[in-house]
TORRO-852783 format. One line per 4 residues: number of its first residue (from 0); their letters; for each residue x negated, y negated, z negated of N, C-alpha, C. Coordinates in steps of 0.2 Angstrom, whole numbers. Last residue first. Example, Ala and Ser with C-alpha at 12.3 -4.5 7.8 and 13.67 -1.06 7.14 Angstrom:
% residues 2
1 = sa = -64:11:-35:-68:5:-36:-64:0:-39 ~ -66:28:-39:-62:22:-39:-66:16:-39
//
This chain:
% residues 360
359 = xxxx = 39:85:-9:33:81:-7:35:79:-3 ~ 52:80:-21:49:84:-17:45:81:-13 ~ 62:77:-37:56:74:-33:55:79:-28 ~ 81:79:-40:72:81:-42:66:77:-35
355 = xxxx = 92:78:-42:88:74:-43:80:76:-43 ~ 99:93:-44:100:88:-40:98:83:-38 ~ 94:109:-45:92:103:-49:93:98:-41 ~ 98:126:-47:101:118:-43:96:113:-48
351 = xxxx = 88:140:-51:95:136:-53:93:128:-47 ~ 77:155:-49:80:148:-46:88:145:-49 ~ 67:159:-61:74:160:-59:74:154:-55 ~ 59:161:-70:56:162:-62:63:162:-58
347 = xxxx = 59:160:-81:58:165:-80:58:169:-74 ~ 59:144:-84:52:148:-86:52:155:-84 ~ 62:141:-67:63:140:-75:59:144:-76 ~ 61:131:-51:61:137:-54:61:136:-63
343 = xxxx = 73:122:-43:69:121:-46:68:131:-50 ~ 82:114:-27:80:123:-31:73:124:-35 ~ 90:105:-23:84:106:-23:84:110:-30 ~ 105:102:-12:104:101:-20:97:106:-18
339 = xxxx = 102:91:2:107:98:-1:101:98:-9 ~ 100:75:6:97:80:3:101:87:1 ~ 110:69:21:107:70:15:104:73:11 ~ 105:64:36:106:69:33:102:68:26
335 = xxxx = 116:51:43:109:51:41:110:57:37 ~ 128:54:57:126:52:52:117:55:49 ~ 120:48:73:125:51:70:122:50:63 ~ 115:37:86:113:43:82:119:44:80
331 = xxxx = 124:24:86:117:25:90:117:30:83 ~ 138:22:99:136:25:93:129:25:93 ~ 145:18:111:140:14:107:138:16:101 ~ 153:28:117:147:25:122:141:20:116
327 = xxxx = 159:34:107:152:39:109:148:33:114 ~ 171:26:107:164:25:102:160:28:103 ~ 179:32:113:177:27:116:172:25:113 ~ 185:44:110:178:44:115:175:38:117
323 = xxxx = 191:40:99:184:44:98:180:41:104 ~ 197:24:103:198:33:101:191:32:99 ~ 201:8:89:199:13:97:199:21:96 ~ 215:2:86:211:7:84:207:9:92
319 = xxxx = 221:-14:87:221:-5:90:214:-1:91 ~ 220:-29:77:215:-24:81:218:-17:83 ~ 224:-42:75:227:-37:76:225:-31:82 ~ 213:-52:65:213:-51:73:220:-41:70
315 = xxxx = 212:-67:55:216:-60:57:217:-57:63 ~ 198:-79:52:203:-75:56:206:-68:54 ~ 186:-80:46:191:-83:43:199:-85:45 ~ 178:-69:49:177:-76:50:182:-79:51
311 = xxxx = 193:-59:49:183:-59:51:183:-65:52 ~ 203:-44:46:201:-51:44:192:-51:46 ~ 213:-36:55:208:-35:52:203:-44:51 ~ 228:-25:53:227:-31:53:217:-33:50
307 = xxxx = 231:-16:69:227:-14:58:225:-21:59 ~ 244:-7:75:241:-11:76:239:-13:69 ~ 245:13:77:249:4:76:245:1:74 ~ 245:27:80:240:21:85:241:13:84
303 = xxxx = 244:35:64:244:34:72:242:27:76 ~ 244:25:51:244:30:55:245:30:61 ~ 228:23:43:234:19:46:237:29:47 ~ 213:17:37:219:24:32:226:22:36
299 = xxxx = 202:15:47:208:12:40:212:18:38 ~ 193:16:58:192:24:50:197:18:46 ~ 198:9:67:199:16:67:198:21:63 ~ 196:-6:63:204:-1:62:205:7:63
295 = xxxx = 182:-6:68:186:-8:61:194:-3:59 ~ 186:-6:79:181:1:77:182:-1:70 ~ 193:-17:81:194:-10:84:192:-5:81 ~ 183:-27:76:189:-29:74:193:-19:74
291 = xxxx = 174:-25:87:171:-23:81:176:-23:77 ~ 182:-31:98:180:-24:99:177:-22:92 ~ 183:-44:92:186:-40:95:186:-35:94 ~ 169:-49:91:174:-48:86:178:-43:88
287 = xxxx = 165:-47:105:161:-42:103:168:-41:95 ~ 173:-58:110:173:-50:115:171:-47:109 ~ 167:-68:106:174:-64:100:177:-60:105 ~ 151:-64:103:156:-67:105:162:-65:103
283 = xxxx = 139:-68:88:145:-62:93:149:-66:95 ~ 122:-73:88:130:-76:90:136:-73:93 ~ 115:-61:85:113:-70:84:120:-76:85 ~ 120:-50:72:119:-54:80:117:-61:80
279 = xxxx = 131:-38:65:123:-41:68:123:-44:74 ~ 144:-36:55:141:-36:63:136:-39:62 ~ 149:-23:45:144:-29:46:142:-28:52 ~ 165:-20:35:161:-19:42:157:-26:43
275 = xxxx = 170:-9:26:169:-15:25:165:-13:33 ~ 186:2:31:180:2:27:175:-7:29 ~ 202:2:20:198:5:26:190:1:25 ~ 218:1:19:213:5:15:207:5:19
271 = xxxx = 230:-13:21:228:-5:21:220:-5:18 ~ 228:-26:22:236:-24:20:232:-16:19 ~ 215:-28:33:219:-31:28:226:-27:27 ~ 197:-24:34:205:-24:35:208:-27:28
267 = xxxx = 186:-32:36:188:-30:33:194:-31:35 ~ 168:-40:44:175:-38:44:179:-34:39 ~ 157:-53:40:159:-48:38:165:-45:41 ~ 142:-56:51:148:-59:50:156:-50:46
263 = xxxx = 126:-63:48:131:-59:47:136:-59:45 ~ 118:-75:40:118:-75:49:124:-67:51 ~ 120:-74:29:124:-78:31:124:-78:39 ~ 118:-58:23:118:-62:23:122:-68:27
259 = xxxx = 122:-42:15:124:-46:21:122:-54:20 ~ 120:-34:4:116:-33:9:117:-38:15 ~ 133:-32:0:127:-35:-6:122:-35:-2 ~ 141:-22:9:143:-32:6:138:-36:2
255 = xxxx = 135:-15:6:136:-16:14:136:-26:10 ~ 140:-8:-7:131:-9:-4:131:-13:3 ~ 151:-8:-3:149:-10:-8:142:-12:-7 ~ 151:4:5:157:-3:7:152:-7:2
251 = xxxx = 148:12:1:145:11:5:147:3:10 ~ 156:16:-10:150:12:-12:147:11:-8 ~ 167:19:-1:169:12:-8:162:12:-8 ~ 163:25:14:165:24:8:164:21:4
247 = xxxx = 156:20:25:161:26:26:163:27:20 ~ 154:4:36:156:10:27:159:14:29 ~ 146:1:50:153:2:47:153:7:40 ~ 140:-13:59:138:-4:54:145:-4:49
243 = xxxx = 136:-17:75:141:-15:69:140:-11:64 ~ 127:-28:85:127:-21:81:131:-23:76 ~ 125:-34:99:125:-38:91:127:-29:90 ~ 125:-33:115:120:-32:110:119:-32:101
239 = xxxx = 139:-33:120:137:-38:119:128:-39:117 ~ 142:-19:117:138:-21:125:136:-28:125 ~ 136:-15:103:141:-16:103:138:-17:113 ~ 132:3:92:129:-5:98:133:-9:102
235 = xxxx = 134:4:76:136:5:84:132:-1:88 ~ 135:17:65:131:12:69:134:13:72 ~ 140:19:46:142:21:56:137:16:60 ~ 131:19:32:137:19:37:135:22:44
231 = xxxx = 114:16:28:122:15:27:125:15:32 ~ 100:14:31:101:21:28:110:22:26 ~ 98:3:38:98:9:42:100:15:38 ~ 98:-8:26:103:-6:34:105:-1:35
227 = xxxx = 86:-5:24:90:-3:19:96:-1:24 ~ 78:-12:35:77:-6:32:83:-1:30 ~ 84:-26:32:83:-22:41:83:-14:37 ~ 78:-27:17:84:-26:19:84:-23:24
223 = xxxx = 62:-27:23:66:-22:18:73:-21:20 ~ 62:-35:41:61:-35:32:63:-28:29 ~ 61:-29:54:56:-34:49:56:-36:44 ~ 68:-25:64:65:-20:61:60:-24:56
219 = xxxx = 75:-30:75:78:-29:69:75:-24:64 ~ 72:-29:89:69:-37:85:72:-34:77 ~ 77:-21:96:80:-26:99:77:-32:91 ~ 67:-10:95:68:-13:101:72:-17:103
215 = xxxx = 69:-7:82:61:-9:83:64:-12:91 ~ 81:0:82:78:-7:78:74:-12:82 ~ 80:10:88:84:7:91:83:-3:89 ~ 72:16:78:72:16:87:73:10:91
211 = xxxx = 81:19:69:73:16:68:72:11:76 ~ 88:27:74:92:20:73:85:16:70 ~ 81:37:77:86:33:83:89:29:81 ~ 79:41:62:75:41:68:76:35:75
207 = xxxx = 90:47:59:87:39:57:79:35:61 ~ 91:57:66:98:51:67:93:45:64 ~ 82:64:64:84:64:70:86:57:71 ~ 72:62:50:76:62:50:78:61:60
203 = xxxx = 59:58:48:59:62:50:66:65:54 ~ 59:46:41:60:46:44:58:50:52 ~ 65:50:27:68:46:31:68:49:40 ~ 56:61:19:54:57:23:61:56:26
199 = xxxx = 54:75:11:56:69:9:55:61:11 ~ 59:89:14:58:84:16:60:79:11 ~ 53:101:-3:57:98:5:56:94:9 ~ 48:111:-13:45:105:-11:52:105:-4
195 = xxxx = 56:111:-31:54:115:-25:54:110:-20 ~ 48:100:-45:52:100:-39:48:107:-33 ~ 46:106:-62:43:104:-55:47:104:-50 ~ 43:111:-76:48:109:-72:46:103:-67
191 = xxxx = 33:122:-80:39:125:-76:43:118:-75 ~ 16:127:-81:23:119:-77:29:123:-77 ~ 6:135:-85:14:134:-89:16:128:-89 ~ -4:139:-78:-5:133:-82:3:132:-85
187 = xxxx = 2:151:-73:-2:148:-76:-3:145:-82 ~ 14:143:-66:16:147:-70:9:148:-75 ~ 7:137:-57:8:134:-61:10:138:-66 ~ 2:148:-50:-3:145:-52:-1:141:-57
183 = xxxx = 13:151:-42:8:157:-47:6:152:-51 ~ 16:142:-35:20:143:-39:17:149:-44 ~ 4:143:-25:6:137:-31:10:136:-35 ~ 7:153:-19:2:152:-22:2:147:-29
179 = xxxx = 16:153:-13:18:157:-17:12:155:-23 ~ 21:143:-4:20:139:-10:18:144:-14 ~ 14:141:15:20:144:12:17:144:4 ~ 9:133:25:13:131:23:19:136:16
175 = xxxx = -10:132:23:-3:134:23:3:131:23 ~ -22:137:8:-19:138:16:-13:138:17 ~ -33:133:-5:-26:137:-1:-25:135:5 ~ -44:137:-12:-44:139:-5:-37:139:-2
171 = xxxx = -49:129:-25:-45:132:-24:-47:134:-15 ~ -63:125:-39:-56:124:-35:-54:128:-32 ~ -74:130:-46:-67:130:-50:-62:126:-46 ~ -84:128:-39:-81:135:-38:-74:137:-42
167 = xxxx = -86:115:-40:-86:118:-33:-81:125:-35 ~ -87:104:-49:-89:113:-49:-83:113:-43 ~ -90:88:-51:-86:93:-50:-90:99:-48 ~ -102:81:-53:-97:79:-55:-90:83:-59
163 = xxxx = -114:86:-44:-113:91:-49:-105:88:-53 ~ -114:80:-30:-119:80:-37:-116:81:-44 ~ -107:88:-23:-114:90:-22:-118:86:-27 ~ -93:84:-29:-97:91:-28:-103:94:-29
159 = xxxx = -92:70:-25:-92:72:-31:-94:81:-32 ~ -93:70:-10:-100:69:-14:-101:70:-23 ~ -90:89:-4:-89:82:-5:-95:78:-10 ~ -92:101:7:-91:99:0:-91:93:0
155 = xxxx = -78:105:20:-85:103:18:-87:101:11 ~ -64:116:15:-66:111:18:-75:109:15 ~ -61:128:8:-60:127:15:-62:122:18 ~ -63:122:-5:-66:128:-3:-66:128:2
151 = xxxx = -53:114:-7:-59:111:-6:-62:117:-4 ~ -39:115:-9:-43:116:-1:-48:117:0 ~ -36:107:-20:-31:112:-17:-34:116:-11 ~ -42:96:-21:-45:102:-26:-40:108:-23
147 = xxxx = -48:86:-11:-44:90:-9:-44:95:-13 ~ -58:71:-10:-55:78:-16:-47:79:-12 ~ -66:59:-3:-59:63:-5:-58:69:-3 ~ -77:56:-1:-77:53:-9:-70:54:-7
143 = xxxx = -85:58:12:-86:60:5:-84:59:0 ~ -79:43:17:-82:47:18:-86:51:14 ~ -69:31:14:-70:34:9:-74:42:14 ~ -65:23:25:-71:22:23:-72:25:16
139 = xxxx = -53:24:32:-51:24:25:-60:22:22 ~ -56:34:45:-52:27:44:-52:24:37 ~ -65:44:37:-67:38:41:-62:30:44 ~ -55:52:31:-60:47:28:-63:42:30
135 = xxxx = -46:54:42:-43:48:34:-49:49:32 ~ -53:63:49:-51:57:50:-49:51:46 ~ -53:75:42:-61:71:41:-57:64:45 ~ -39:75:41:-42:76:34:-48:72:34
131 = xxxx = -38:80:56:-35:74:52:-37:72:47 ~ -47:91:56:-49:86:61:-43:81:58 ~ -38:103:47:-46:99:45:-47:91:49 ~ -25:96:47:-30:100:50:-33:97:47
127 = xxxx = -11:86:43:-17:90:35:-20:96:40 ~ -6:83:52:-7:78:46:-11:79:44 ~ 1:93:59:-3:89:63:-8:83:58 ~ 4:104:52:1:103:56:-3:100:59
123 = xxxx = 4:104:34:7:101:39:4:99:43 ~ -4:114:29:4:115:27:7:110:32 ~ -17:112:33:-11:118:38:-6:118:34 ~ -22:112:16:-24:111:23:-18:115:25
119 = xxxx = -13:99:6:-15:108:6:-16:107:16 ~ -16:86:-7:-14:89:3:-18:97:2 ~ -15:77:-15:-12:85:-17:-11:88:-10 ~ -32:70:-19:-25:71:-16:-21:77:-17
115 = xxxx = -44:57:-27:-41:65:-24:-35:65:-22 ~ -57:48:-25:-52:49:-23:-49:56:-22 ~ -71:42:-37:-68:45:-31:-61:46:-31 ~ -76:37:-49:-79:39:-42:-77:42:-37
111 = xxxx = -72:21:-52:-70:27:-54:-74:28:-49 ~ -70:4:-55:-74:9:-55:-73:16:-57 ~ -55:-1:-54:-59:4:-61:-64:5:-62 ~ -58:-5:-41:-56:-10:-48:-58:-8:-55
107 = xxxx = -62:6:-34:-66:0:-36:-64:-3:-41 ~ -49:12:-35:-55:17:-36:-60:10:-40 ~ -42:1:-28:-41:4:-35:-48:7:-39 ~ -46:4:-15:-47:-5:-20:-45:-1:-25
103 = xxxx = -43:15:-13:-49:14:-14:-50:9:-18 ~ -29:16:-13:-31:20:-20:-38:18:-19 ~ -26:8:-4:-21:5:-8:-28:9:-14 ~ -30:17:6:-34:12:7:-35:8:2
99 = xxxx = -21:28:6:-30:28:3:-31:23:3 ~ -9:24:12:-13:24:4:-18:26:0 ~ -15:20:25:-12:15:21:-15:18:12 ~ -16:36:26:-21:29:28:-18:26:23
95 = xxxx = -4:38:27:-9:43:25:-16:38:22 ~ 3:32:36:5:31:31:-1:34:28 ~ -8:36:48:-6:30:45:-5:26:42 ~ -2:52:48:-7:49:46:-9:43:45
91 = xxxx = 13:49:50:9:52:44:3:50:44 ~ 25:40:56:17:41:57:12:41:52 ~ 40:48:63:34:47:56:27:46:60 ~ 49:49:72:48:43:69:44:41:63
87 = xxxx = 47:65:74:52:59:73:48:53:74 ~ 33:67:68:38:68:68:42:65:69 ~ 18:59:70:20:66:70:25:70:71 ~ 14:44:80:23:48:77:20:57:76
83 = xxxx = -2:35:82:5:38:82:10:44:78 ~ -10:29:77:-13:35:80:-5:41:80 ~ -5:17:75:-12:17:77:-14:24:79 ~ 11:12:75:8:15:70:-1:18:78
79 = xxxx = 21:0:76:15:2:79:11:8:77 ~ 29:2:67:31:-1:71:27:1:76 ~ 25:7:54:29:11:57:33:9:62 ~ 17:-3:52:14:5:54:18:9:55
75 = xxxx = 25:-12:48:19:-15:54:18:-7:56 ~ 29:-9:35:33:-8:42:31:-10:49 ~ 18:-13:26:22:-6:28:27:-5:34 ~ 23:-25:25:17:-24:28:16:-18:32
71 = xxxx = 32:-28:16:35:-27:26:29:-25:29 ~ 25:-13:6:31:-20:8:31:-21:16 ~ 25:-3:-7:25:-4:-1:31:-11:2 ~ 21:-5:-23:28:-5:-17:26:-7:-15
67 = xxxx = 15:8:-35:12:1:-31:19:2:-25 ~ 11:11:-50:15:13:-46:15:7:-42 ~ 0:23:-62:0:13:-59:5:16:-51 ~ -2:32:-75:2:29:-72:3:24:-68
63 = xxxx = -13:40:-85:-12:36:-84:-7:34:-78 ~ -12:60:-92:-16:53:-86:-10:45:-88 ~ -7:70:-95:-10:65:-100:-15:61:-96 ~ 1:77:-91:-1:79:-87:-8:74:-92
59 = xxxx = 16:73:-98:13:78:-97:5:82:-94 ~ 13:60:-94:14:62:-99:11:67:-100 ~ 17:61:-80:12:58:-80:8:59:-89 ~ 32:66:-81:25:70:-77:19:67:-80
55 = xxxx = 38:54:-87:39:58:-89:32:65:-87 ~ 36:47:-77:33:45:-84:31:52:-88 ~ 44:52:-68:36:50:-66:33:48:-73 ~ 54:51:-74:52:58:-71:46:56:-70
51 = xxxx = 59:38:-74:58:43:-80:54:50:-79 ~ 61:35:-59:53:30:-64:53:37:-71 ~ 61:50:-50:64:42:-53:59:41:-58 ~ 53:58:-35:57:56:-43:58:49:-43
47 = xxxx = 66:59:-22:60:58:-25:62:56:-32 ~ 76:65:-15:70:69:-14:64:66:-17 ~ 87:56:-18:89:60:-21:80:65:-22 ~ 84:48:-4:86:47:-9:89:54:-14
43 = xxxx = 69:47:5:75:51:3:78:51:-1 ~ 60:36:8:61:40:5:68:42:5 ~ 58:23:17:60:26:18:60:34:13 ~ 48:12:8:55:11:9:58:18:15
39 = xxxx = 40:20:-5:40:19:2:47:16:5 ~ 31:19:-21:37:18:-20:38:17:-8 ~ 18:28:-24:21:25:-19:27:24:-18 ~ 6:31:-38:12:33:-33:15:29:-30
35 = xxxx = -8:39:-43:-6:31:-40:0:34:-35 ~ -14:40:-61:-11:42:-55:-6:36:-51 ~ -32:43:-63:-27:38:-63:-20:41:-59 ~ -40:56:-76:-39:52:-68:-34:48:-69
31 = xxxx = -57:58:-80:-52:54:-83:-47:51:-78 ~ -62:77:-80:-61:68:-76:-55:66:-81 ~ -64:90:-84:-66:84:-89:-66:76:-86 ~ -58:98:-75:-67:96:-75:-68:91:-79
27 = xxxx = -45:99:-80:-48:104:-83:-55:104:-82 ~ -41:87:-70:-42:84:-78:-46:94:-81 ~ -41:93:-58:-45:89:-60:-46:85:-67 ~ -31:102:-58:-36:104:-59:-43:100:-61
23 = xxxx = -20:92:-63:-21:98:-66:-28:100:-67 ~ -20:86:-53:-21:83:-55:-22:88:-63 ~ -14:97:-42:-21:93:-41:-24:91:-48 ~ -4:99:-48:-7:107:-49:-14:102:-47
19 = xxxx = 3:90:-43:4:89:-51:-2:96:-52 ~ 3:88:-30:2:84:-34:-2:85:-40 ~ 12:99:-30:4:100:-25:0:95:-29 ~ 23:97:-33:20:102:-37:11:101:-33
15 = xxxx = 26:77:-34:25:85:-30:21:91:-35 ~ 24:67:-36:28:71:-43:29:77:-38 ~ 13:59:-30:19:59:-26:26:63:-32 ~ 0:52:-32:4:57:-36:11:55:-33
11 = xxxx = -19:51:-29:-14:50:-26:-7:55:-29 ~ -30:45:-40:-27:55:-36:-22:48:-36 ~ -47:41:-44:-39:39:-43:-35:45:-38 ~ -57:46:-58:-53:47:-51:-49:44:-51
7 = xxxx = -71:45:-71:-67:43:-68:-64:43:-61 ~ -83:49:-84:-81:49:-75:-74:48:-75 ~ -86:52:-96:-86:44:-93:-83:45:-86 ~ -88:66:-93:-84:66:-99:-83:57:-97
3 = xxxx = -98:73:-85:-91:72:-82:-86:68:-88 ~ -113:70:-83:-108:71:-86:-104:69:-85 ~ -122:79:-69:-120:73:-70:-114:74:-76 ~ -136:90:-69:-129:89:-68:-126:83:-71
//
């Protein structure tokens, strides 16, 4: 049997319970593991941990910590993605790829022997079948050399396995989508503060979805910022083509105005209360000013139908609110669904709110 005491993994660490029970299992085989987590530009704001929280895990768990940003590169896969959309507008497996590829060069930098993951088979149908699992090896050119400690028993033994690296019998068999098990388990091993698991993907999201969509087809889907865009305000499609996104409040206003550059033409009301507005386009006409000037005036703080003085390129247009039903023709989706407060268990099994927490 090969001594585990010099051996060395890189685990994929998302601050998931699934995660953190992986890397669990593989530090009690006497591995020395890395943990490699992914800033993604589509996360969920509030559904992933923060830098303290990852430190703080990583701490806990006595591994090491290397956290890598996804870039525009990243957005080539979810432009195209090579074996398509499980949800929405997610191409998990893909993304799935990408990070294996990210933890192989790693694997190699360190030399370490292998790759682990916190994927439980069948908790996500199309992503984690067996037949997707053997597929990220072969895309990934890591064939036998990723650990699934959560499954392995379900799945074919691996090369750290079958030369003795890892004991086979000291992992697990789970199945699923449902956590009872790995809420037993942690309790165990005595984690109690861990995130209960949610969505943590954008772009699963219905609405952010159709604004993905909507990106990718008119040329607006290329840098981080394009990105950032997407998770603020009202959208609209103007008939012109150029696109409005409208604040729906002081930080959204805020974040709008720190995001705009020079090819982008800002609106704001003037004399009243109302929200910051960024048109996109190569050249709005002042059809489109116009009409953006309107949709402008309709979330101001006015009253009734009087005319909202709205400042744009270095104009004051005295814009008439449009109605409702006139903005359903250029709305593209509806608002982005926020996280609800995430239900962490304590040491005595109780659920309480935890409003910042990580999830897979």
């Amino acid at each position: 049997m090969i001594n585990s005491r010099n051996s060395k993994a890189v685990g994929l660490f998302a601050g998931s319970l699934d995660s953190i029970l992986a890397f669990r299992l593989i530090a009690e085989q006497g591995i020395a593991a890395v943990a490699l987590h992914f800033r993604l530009p589509f996360a969920i704001p509030g559904r992933t941990p923060t830098d303290d929280q990852l430190q703080s895990q990583a701490k806990m768990l006595g591994v090491s910590l290397v956290t890598f940003d996804a870039g525009a590169d990243y957005l080539e896969i979810v432009r195209n993605p090579q074996h398509g959309y499980t949800v929405k507008m997610a191409p998990c497996i893909d993304c799935m790829a990408y990070m294996l590829k990210q933890a192989k060069l790693l694997m190699q930098e360190i030399r370490a022997d292998f790759v682990f993951t916190g994927e439980v088979l069948g908790q996500r149908p199309f992503s984690q079948s067996k037949r997707s699992l053997k597929l990220l090896e072969k895309l990934t050119g890591l064939e036998g050399r990723i650990l699934r400690p959560l499954s392995a028993k379900l799945l074919e033994p691996t090369i750290p396995e079958l030369s003795g690296l890892i004991r086979r019998e000291r992992l697990l068999d789970f199945h699923g989508r449902n956590r009872r098990r790995q809420i037993r388990l942690a309790r165990e091993f005595g984690i109690v503060d861990y995130p209960i698991p949610g969505g943590g993907c954008l772009l699963t999201d219905t609405n952010f979805a159709t604004r993905c969509r909507d990106a990718i087809d008119r040329n607006e889907f290329q840098t981080l910022t394009d990105i950032r865009l997407l998770n603020y305000g009202r959208h609209f499609r103007l008939p012109g083509k150029s696109k409005l996104i409208v604040g729906r409040n002081e930080e959204e206003n805020r974040i709008l105005e720190n995001l705009t550059d020079s090819d982008q033409l800002i609106l704001k009301p003037v004399e009243t209360v109302g929200p910051v507005c960024i048109l996109r386009g190569a050249k709005p006409t002042k059809k489109e000013i116009e009409l953006a000037a309107q949709i402008c005036a309709r979330y101001c703080d006015h009253p009734g139908e009087q005319l909202v003085k709205v400042a744009a390129n270095g104009k004051i247009y005295k814009a008439r609110p449009c109605a409702e039903e006139e903005l359903i023709q250029w709305r593209i989706g509806g608002p982005i669904t926020r996280p609800s407060p995430v239900l962490e268990l304590d040491r005595k099994g109780k659920n309480h709110d935890r409003r910042n927490s990580a999830a897979d």
